[in-house]
C-alpha positions as CSV (number, residue, x, y, z in Angstrom):
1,X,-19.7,-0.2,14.7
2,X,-23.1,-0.1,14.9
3,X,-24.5,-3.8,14.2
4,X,-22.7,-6.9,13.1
5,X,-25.5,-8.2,10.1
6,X,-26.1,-6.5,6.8
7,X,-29.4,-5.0,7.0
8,X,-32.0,-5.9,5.4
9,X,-32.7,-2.4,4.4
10,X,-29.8,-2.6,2.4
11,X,-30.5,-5.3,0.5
12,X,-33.9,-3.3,-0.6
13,X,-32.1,-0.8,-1.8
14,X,-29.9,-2.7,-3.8
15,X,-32.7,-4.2,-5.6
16,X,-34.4,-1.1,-5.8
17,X,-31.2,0.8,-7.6
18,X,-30.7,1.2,-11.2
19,X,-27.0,2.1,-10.4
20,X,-24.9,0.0,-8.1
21,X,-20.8,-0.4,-7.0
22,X,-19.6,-3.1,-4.7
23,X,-15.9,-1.8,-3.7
24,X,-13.4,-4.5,-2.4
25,X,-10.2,-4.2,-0.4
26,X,-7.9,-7.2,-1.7
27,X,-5.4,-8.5,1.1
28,X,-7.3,-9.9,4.1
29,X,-10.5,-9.1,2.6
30,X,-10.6,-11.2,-0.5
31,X,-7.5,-13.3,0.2
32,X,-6.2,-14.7,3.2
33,X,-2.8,-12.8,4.5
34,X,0.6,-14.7,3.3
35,X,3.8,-14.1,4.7
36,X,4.9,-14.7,0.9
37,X,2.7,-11.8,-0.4
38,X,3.2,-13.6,-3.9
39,X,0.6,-16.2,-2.6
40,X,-2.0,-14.5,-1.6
41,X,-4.4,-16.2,-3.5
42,X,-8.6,-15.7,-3.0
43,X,-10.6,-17.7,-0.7
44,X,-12.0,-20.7,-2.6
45,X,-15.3,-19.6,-4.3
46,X,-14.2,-15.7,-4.6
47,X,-13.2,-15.7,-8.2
48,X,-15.6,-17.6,-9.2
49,X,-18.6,-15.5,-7.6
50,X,-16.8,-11.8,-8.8
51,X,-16.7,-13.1,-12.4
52,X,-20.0,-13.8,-12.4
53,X,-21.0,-10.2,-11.0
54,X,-18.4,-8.8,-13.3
55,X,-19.6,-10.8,-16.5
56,X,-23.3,-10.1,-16.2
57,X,-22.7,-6.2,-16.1
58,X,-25.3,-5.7,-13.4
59,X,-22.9,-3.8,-11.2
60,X,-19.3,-1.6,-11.0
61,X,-17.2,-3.9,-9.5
62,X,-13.9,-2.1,-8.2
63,X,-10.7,-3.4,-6.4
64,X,-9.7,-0.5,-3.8
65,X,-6.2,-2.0,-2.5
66,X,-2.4,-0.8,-1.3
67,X,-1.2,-3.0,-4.0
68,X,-0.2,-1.9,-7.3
69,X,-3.1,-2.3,-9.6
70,X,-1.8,-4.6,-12.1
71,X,-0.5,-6.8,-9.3
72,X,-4.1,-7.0,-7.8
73,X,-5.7,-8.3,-11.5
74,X,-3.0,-10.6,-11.6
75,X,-3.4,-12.6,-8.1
76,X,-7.2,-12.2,-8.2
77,X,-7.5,-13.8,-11.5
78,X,-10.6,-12.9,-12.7
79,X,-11.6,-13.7,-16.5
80,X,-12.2,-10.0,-17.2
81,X,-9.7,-7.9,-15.6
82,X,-11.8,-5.1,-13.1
83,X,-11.3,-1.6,-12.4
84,X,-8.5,-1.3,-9.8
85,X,-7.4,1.1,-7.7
86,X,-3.7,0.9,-6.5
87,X,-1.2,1.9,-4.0
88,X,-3.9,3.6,-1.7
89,X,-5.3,5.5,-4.4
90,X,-2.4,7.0,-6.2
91,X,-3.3,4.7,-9.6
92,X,-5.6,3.7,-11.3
93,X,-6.6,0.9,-13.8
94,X,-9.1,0.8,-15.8
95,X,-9.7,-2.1,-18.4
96,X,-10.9,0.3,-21.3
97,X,-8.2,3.1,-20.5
98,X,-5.1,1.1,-19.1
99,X,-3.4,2.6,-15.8
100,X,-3.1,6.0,-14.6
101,X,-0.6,7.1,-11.7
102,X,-0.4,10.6,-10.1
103,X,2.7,12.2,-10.0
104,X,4.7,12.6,-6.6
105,X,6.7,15.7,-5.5
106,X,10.6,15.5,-5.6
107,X,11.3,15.8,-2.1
108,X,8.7,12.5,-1.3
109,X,10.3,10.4,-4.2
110,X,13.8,11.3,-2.8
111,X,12.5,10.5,0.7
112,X,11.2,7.0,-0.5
113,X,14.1,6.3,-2.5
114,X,15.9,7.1,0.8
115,X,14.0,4.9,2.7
116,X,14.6,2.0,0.5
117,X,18.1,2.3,0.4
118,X,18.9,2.2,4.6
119,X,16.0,-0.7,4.2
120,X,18.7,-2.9,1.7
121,X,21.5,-1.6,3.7
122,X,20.1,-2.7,6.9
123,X,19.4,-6.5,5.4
124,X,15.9,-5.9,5.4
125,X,15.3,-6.1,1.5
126,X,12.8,-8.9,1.9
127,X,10.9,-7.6,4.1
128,X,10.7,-4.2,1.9
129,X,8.0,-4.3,-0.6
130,X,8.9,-1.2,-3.0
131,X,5.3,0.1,-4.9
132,X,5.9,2.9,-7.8
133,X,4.4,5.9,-5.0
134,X,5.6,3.7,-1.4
135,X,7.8,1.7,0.4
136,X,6.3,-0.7,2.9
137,X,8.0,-2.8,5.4
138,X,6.5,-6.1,6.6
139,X,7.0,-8.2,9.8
140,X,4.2,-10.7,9.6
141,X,4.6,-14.0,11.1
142,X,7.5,-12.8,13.4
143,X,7.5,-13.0,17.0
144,X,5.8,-10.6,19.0
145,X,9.4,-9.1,20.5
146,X,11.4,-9.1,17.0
147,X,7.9,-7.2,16.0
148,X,8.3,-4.7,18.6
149,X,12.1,-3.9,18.1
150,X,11.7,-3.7,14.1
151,X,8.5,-1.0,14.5
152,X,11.1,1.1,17.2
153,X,13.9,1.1,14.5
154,X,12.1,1.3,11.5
155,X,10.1,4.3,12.5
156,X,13.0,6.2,14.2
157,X,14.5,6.4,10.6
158,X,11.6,6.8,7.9
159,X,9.7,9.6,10.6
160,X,12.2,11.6,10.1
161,X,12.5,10.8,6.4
162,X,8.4,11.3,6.2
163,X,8.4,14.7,7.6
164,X,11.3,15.9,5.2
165,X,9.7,14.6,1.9
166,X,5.9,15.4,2.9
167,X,5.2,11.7,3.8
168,X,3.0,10.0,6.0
169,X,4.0,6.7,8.1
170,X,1.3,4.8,8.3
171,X,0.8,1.3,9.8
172,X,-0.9,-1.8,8.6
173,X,-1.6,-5.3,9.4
174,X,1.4,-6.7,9.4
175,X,3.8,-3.6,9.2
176,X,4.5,-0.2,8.4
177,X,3.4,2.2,5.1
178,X,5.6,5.5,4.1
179,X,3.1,7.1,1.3
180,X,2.8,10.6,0.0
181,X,0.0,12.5,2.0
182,X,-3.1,14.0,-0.3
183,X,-4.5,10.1,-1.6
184,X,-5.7,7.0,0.5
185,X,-8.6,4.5,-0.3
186,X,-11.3,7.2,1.1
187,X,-9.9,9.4,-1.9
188,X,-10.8,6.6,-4.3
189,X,-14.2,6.1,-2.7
190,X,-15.0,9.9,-3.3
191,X,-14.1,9.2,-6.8
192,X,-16.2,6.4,-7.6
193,X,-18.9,8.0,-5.4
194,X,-18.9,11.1,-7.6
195,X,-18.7,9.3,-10.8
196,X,-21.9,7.3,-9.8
197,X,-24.0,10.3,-8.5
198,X,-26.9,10.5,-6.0
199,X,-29.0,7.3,-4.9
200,X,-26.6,4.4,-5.8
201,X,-26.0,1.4,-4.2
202,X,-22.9,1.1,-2.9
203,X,-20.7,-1.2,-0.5
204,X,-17.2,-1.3,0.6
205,X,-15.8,-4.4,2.2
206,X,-12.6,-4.1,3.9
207,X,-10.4,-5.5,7.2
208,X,-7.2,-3.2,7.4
209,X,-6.8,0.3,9.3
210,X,-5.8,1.5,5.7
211,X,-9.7,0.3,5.2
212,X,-11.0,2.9,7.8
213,X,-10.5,6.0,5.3
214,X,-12.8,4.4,2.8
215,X,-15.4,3.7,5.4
216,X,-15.4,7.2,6.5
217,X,-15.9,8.4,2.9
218,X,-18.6,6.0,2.4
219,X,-20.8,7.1,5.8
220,X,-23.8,8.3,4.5
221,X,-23.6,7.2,0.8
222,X,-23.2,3.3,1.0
223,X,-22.7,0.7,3.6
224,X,-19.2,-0.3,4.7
225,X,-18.1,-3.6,6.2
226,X,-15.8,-5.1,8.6
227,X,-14.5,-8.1,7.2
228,X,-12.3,-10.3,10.0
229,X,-12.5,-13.0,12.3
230,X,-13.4,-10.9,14.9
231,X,-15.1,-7.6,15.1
232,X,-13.0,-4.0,16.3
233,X,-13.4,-0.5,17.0
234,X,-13.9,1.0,13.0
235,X,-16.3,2.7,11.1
236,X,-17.8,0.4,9.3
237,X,-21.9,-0.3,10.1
238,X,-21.5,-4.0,9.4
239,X,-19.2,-7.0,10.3
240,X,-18.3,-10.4,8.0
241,X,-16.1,-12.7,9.0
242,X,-14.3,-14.9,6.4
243,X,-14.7,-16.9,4.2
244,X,-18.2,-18.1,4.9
245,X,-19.8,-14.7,5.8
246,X,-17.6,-13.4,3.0
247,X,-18.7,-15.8,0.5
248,X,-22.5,-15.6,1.6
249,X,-22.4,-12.0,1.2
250,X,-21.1,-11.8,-2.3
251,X,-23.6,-14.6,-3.4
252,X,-26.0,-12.6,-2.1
253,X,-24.9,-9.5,-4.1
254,X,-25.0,-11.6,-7.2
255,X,-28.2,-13.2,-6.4
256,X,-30.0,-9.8,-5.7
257,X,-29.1,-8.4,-8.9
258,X,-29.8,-11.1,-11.3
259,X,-33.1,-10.5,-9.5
260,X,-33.6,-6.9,-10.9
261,X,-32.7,-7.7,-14.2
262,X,-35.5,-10.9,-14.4
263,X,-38.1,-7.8,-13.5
C-alpha cells in the first residue's frame, strides 16, 4: 500500500469526470462483521449517505460482495435497490433487468453439493452458509485453537473435493470459501470498468482478502481502498478505517458530486 490518505488528486478527478462508479464490498466494509450473518446491518449513517448518491443519479453506485445479490439489497436497505454483484461475481442484479447467474459445470455443482452434505453430517450446518454457486464455512468468534482444528479438517475434505469438481478453496475473514474458478470480484470490476470506458472515476472500497482481486483489477483505472481498523499488506493505494473514515469518505463522494452538477 502506497499511502494511507485519499489523494487529493483523486478527488480532482472526480470532479473533473463526467462518468463516475464508486464500487463497495458489503461485509466489513459497509457493515460491521456479525457472528449471526443475518445482522449485519450498516454502520449508522451508511444508508442514509448511499441513498442520497444513489437518488441524485450523479454516480454508478455498485455493491461488489460474496453474498447473494438479493441478500445484500435486503440488509443494506437502501430506498432504491443498487446494482449488485453476488457470490464473487457469479450474479448479477440489476434493478432494471432483475438477476442474472452464470451457470456452473456438473462436476463443481456435484463437488459443492458434496461439500454440503459431509458439512450437515459432521454437525456443522450452522456454520455452513450454502450460496446458489458456493459453500462457505464460518468460524468467527471461536477460539483461536477450535479455529485452527476446524481450518485442518475442513480443508483436508473440500481440497480434495475442489480439485475434483474444478473448485477453488479460498479463505476469508472469518472462514473458508469453495467457489468455482473463472469469476471473483476482480471479474466484476473488469466488467463495470468496460462498461464505463476510458477516463472515469472510479473507486473500490473493500477489507477482505476476497477484496484483493478487485484491487488488482482496478490498478491503473481507479483508486482502491483498504477499509479496516488497521492497515495490511494489499493492493489497495489508500487506507480507511471504519466507521468515521468510512463515513467521511462517502460524504465526501456525495459532497463532490453535487458540486459538479451546481457548475
Amino acid at each position: 500500500m502506497s499511502g494511507e490518505g485519499i489523494p487529493e488528486s483523486f478527488w480532482d478527478r472526480l470532479r473533473r469526470s463526467g462518468r463516475r462508479a464508486l464500487l463497495l464490498d458489503y461485509d466489513g466494509t459497509l457493515a460491521p462483521f456479525q457472528v449471526d450473518r443475518d445482522r449485519a446491518c450498516p454502520y449508522p449513517g451508511v444508508r442514509q449517505v448511499l441513498d442520497a448518491i444513489l437518488s441524485e443519479g450523479r454516480c454508478r453506485l455498485v455493491v461488489v460482495s460474496g453474498r447473494p445479490a438479493e441478500d445484500v439489497v435486503s440488509l443494506l436497505g437502501l430506498s432504491r435497490a443498487p446494482e449488485v454483484w453476488g457470490c464473487h461475481g457469479w450474479e448479477r442484479l440489476l434493478p432494471e433487468v432483475g438477476l442474472q447467474r452464470g451457470d456452473l459445470p456438473e462436476p463443481a455443482t456435484r463437488a459443492l453439493k458434496q461439500a454440503r452434505a459431509w458439512a450437515e453430517e459432521r454437525g456443522y450446518g450452522e456454520r455452513c452458509e450454502v450460496k446458489p454457486v458456493t459453500v462457505a464455512f464460518h468460524w468467527r468468534g471461536l477460539d483461536a485453537g477450535v479455529v485452527a482444528a476446524l481450518r485442518a479438517e475442513v480443508s483436508g475434505v473440500w481440497g480434495p473435493l475442489a480439485k475434483r469438481g474444478g473448485l477453488e478453496l479460498h479463505p476469508f475473514d472469518g472462514g473458508l470459501e469453495l467457489r468455482c474458478s473463472g469469476r471473483d470480484k476482480g471479474y466484476a470490476v473488469r466488467r463495470v470498468l468496460a462498461e464505463l470506458g476510458a477516463n472515469a472515476a472510479v473507486a473500490y472500497l473493500g477489507d477482505d482478502l476476497t477484496d484483493e482481486d478487485a484491487f488488482v483489477a482496478l490498478r491503473g483505472r481507479g483508486l482502491g481502498v483498504l477499509v479496516r481498523d488497521e492497515p495490511r499488506s494489499t493492493a489497495a493505494e489508500a487506507h480507511l478505517a471504519p466507521p468515521g473514515e468510512l463515513l467521511e469518505f462517502l460524504e465526501n463522494w456525495r459532497d463532490v458530486c453535487r458540486e459538479n452538477e451546481l457548475e
